[in-house]
C-alpha positions as CSV (number, residue, x, y, z in Angstrom):
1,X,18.2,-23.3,-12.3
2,X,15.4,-20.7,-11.8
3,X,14.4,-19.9,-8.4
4,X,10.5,-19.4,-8.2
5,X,10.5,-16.9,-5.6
6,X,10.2,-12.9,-5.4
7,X,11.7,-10.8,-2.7
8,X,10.6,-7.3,-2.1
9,X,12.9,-5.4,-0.5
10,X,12.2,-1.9,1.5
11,X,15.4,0.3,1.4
12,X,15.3,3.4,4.2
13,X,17.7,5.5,2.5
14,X,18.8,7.0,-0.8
15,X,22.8,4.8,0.2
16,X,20.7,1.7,0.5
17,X,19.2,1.9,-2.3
18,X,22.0,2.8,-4.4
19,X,24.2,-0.1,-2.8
20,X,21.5,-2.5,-3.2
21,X,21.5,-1.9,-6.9
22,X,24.8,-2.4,-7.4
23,X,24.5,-5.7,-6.1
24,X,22.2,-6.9,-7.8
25,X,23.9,-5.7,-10.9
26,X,26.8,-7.3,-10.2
27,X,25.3,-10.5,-9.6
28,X,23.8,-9.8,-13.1
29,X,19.8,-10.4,-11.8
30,X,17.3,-9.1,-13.1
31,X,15.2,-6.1,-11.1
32,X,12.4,-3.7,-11.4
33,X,12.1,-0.8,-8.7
34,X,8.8,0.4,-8.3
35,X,7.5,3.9,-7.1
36,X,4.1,2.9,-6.3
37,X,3.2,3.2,-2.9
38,X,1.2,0.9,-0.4
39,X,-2.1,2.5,1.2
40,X,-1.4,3.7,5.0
41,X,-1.6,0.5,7.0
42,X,-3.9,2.8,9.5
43,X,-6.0,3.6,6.3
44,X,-6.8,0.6,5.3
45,X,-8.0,-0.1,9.1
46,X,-10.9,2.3,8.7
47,X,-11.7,1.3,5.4
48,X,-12.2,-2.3,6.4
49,X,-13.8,-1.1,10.0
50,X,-16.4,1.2,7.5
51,X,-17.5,-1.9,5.5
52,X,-18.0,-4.2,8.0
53,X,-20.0,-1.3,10.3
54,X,-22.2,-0.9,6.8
55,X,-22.8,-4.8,6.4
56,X,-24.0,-4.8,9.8
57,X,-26.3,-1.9,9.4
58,X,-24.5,0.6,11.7
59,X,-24.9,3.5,9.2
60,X,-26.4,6.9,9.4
61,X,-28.9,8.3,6.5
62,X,-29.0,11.6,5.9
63,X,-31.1,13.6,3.5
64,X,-30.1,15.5,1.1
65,X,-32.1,18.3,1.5
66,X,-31.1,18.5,5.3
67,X,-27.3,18.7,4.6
68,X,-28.1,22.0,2.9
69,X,-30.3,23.7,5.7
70,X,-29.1,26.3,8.2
């Protein structure tokens, strides 16, 4: 029987990751390890905090020409 769910598992160190391997070898299960990395929690706080100030209008404009002046 095929089970229908995914686990995603976070290994802290080099020996977990190794050992957790060579479970699930043994058990003969499939795997795929992926290096991809999930934003910074803390990032994606500001990013959502930055849209929802800009859908309410809380921006600043700033002209070009001004960035450039001394």
């Amino acid at each position: 029987m095929k089970s229908e769910e995914i686990y995603i598992i976070h290994p802290q160190t080099k020996e977990q990751a190794s050992a957790l391997k060579a479970f699930i070898k043994a058990l003969k299960m499939k795997f795929e390890v992926s290096k991809d990395r999930p934003y910074n929690p803390e990032f994606v706080e500001k990013i959502l905090e930055s849209k929802k100030q800009a859908s309410e209008g809380k921006t600043v404009k700033i002209d070009l020409d001004e960035i450039w002046k001394d």
